[in-house]
The first five atom37 places (N, CA, C, CB, O) and aatype in JSON, in Angstrom:
{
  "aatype": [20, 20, 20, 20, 20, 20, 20, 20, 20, 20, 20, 20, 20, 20, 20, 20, 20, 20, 20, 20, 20, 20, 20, 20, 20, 20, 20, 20, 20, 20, 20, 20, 20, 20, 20, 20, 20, 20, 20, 20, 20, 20, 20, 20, 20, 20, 20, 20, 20, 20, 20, 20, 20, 20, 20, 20, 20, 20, 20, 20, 20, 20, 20, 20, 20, 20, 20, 20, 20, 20, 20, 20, 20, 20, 20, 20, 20, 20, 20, 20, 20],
  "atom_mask": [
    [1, 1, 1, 1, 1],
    [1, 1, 1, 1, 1],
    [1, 1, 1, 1, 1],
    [1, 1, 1, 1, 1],
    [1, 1, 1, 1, 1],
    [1, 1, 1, 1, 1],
    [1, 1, 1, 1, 1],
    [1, 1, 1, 1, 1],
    [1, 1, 1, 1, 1],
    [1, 1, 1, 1, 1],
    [1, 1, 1, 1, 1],
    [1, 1, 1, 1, 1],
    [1, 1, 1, 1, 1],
    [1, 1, 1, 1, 1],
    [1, 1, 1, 1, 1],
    [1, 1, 1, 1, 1],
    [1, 1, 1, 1, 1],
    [1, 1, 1, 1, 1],
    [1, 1, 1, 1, 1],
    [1, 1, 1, 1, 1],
    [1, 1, 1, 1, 1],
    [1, 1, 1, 1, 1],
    [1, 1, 1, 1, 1],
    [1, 1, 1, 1, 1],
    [1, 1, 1, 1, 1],
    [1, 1, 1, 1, 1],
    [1, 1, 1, 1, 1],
    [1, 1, 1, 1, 1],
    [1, 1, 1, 1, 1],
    [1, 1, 1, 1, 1],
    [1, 1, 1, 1, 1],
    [1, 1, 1, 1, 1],
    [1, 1, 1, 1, 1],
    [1, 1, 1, 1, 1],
    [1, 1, 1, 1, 1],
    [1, 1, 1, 1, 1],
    [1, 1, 1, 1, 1],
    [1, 1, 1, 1, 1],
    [1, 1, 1, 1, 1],
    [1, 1, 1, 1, 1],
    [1, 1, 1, 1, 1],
    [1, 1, 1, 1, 1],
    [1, 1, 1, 1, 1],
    [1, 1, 1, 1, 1],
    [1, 1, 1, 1, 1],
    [1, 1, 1, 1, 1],
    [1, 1, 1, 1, 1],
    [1, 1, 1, 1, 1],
    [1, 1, 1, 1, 1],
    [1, 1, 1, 1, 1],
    [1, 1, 1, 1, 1],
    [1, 1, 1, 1, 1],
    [1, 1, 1, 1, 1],
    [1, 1, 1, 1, 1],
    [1, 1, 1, 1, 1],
    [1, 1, 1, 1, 1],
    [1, 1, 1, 1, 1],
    [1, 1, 1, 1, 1],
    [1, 1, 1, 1, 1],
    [1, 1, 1, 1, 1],
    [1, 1, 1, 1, 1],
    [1, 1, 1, 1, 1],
    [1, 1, 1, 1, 1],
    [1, 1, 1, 1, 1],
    [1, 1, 1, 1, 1],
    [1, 1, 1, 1, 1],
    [1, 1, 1, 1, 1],
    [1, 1, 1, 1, 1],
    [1, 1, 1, 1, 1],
    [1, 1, 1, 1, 1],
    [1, 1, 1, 1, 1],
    [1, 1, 1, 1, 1],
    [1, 1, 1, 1, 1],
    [1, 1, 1, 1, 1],
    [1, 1, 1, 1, 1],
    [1, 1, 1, 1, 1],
    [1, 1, 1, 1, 1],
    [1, 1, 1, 1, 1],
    [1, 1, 1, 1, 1],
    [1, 1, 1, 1, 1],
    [1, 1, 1, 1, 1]
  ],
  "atom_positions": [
    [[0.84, -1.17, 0.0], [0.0, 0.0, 0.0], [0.89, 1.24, 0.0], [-0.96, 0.0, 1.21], [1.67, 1.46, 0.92]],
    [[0.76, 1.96, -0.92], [1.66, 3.36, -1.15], [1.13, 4.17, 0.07], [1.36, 4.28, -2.79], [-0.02, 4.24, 0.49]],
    [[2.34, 4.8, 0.55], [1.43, 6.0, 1.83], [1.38, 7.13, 1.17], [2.24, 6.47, 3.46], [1.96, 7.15, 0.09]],
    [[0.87, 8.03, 1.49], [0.43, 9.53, 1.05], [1.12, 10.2, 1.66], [-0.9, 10.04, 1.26], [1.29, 9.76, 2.8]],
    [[1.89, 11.55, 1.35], [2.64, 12.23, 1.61], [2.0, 13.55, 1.93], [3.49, 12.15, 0.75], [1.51, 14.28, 1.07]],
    [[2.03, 13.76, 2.98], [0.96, 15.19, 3.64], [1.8, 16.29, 3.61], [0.34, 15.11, 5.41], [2.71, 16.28, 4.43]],
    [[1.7, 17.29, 2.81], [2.65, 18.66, 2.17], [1.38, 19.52, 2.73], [3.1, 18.81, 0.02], [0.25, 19.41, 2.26]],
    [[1.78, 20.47, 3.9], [0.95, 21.75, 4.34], [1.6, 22.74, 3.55], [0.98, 22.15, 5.98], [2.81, 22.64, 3.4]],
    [[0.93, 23.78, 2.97], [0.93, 25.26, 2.64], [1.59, 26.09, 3.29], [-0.16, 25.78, 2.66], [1.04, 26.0, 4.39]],
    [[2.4, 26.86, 3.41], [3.05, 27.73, 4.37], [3.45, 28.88, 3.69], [4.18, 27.13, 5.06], [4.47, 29.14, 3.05]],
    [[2.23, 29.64, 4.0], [1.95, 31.12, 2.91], [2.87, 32.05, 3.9], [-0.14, 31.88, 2.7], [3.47, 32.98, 3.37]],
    [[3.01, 31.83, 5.44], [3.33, 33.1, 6.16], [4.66, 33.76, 5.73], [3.39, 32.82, 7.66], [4.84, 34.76, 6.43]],
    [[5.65, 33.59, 4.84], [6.8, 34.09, 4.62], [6.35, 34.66, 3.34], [7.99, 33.16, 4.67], [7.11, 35.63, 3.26]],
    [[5.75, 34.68, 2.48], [5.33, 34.8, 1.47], [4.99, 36.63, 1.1], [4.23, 33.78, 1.52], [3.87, 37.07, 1.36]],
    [[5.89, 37.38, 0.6], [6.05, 38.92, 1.0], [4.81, 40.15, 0.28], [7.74, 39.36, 0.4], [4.47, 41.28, 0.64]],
    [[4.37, 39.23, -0.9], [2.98, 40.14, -1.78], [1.95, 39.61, -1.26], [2.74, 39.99, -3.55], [1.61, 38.44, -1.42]],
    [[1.19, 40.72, -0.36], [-0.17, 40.41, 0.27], [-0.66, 39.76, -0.34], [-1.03, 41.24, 0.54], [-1.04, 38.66, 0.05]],
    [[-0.95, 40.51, -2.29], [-2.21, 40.04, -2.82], [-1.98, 38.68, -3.29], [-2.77, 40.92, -3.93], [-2.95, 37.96, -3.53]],
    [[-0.8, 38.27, -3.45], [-0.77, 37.04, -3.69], [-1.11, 35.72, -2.14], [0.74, 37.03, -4.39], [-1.8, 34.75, -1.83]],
    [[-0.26, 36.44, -1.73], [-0.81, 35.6, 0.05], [-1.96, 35.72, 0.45], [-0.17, 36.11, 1.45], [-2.41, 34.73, 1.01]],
    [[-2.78, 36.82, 0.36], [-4.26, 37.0, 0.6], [-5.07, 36.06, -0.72], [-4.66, 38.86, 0.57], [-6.13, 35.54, -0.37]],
    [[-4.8, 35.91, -1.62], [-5.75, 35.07, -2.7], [-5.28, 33.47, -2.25], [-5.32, 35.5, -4.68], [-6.22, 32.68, -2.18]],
    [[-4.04, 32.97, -1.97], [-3.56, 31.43, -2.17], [-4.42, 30.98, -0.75], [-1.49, 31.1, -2.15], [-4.98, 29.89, -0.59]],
    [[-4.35, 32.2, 0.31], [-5.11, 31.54, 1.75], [-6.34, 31.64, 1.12], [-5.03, 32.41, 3.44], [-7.15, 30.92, 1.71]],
    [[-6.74, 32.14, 0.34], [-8.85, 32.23, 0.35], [-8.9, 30.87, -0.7], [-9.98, 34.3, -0.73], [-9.73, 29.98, -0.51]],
    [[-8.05, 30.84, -1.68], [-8.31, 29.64, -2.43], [-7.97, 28.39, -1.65], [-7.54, 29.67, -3.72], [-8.75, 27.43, -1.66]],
    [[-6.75, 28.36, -0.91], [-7.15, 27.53, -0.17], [-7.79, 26.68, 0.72], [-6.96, 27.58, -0.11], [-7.78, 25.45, 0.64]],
    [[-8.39, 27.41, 1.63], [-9.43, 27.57, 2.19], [-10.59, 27.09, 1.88], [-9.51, 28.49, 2.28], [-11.22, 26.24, 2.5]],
    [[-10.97, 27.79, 0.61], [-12.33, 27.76, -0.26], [-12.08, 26.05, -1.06], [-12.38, 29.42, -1.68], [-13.09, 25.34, -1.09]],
    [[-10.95, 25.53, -1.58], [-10.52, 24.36, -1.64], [-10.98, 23.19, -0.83], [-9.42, 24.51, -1.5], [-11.67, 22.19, -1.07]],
    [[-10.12, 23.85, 0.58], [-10.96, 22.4, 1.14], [-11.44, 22.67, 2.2], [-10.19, 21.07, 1.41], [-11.16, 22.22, 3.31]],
    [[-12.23, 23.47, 1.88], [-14.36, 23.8, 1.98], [-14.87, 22.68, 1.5], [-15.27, 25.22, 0.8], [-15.47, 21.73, 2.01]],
    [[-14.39, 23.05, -0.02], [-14.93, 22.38, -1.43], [-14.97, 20.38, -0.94], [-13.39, 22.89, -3.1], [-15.62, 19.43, -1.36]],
    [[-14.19, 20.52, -0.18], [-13.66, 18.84, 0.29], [-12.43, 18.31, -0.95], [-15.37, 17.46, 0.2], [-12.25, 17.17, -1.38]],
    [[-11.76, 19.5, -1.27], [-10.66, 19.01, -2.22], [-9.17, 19.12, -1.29], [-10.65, 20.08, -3.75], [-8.89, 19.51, -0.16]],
    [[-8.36, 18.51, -2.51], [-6.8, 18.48, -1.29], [-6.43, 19.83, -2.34], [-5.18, 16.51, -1.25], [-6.23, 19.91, -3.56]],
    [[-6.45, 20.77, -1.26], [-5.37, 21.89, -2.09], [-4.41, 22.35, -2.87], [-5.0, 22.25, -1.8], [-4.15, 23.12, -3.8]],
    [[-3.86, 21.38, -1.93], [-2.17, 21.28, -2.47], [-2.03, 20.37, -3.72], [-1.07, 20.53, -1.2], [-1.0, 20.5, -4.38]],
    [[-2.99, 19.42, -4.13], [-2.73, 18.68, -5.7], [-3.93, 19.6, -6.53], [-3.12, 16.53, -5.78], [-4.02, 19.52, -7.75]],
    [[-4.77, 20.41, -5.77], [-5.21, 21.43, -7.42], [-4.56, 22.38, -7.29], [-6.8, 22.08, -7.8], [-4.09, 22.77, -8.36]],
    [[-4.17, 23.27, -6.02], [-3.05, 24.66, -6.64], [-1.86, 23.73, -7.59], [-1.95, 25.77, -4.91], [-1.69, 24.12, -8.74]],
    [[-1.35, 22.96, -7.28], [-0.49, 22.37, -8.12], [-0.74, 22.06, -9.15], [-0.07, 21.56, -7.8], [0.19, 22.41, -9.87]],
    [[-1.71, 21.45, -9.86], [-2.6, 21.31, -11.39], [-2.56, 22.29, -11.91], [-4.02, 21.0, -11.47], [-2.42, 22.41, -13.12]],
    [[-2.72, 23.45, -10.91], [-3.19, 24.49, -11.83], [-1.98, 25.62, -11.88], [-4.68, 25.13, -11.29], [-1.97, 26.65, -12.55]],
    [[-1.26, 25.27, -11.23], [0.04, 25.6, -11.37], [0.67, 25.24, -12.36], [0.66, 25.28, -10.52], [1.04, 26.18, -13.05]],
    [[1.03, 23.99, -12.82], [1.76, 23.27, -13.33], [1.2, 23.54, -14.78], [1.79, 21.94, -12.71], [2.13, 23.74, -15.56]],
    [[-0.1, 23.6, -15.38], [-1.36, 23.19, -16.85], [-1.69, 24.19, -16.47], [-2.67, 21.86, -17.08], [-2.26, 24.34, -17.55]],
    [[-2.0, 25.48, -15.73], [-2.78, 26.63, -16.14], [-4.32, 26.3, -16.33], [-2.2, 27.17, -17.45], [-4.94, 27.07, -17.06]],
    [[-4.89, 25.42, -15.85], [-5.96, 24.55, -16.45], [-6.5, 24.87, -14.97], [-5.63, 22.77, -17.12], [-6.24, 24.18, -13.97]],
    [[-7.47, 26.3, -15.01], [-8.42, 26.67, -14.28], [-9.66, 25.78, -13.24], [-8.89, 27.31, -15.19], [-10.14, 25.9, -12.12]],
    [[-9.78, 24.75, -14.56], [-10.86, 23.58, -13.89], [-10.18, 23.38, -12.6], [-11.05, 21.96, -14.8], [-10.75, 22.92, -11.61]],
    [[-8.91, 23.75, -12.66], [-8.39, 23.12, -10.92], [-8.98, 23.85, -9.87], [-6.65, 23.28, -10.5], [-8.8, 23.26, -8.81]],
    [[-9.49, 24.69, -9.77], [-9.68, 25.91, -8.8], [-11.41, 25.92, -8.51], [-9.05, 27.53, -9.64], [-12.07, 25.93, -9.56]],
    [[-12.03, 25.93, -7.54], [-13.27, 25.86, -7.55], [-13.9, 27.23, -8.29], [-13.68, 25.61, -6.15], [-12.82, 27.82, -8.31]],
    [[-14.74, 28.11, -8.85], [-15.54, 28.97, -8.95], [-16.51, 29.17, -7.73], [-16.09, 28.74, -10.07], [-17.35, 30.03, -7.97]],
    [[-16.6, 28.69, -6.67], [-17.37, 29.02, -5.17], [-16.35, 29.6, -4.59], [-17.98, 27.74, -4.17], [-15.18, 29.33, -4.29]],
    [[-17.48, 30.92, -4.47], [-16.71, 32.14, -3.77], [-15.91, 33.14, -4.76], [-15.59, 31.53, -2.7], [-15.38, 34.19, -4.41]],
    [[-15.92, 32.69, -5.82], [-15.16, 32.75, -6.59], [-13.49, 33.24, -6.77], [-15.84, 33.19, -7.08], [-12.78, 34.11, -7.27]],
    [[-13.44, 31.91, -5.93], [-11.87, 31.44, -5.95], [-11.02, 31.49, -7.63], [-11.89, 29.61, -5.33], [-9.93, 32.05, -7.77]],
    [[-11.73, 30.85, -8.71], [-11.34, 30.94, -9.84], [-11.12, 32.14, -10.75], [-11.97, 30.28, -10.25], [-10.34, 32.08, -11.7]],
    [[-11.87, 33.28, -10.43], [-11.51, 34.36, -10.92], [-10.33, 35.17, -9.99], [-12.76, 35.08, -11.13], [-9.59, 35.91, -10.63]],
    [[-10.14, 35.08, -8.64], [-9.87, 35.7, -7.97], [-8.19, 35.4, -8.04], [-10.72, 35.54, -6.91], [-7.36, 36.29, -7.81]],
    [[-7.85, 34.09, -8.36], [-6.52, 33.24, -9.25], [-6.34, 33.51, -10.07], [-6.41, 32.07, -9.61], [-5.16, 33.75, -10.32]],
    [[-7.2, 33.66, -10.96], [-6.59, 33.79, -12.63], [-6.13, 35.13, -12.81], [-7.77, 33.52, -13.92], [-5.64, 35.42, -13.9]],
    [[-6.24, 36.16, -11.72], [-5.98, 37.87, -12.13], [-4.54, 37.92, -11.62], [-7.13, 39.24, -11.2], [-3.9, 38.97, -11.56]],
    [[-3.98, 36.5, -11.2], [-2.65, 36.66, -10.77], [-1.66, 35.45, -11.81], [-2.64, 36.35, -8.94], [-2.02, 34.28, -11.87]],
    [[-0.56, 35.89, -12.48], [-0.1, 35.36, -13.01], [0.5, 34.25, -12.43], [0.36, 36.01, -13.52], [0.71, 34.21, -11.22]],
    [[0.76, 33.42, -13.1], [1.12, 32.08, -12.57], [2.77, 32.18, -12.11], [0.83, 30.86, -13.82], [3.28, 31.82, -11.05]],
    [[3.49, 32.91, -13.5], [4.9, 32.95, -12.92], [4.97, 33.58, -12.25], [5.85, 33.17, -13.48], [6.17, 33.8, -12.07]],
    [[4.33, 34.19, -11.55], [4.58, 35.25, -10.22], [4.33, 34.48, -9.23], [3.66, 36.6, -10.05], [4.97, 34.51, -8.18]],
    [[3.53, 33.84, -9.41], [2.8, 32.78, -8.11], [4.05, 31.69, -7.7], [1.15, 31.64, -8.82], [4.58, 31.62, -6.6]],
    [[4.26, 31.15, -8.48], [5.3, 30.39, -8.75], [6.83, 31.19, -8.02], [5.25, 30.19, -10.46], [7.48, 30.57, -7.18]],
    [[7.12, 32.14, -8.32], [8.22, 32.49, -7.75], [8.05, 33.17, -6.3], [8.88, 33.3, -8.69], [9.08, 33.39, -5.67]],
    [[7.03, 33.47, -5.84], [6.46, 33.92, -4.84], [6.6, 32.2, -3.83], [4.8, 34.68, -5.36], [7.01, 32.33, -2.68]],
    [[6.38, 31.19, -4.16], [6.33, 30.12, -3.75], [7.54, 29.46, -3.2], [5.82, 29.55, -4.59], [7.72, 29.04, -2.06]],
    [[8.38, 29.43, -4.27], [9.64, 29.2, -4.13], [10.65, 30.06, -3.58], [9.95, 28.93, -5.12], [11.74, 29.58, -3.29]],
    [[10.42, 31.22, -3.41], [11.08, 32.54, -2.4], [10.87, 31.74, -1.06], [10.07, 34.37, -2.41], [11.75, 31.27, -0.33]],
    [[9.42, 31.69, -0.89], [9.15, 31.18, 0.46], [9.63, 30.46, 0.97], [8.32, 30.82, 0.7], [10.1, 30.57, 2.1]],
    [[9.63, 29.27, 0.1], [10.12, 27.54, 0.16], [11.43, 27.7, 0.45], [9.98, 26.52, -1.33], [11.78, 27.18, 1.51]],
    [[12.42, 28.37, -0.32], [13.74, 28.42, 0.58], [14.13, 29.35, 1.6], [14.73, 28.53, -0.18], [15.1, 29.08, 2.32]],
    [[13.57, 30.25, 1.73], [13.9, 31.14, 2.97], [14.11, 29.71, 4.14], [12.34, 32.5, 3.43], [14.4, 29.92, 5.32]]
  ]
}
């Protein structure tokens, strides 16, 4: 049986509000939704492929007004600090 690997979010180092203020509401609003966060921000990270992101609350528009390569390097700033 493969185990699952549990990866938490860790927005708090993360230095552009508006990007830290949208990844916590999508997250959030994610798994509301009863989804795992962390494999659709990643889908939709990775494919740009919106279907990843719920539209309740409207999490999906509120993502797409932020570019991905920004998101992305905003992520990885964090990740190594």
């Amino acid at each position: 049986m493969k185990e699952e690997t549990i990866i938490s979010l860790d927005i708090s180092k993360i230095n552009d509000i508006e990007i830290k203020d949208t990844l916590k509401f999508v997250y959030e609003v994610l798994e509301e939704r009863g989804y795992n966060p962390i494999n659709q921000l990643v889908g939709y990270i990775m494919s740009g492929d919106l279907g990843y992101i719920s539209s309740y609350k409207e999490a999906r528009n509120r993502i797409a007004k932020i570019d991905r390569t920004l998101l992305l390097e905003e992520l990885l700033k964090s990740y190594l600090k």
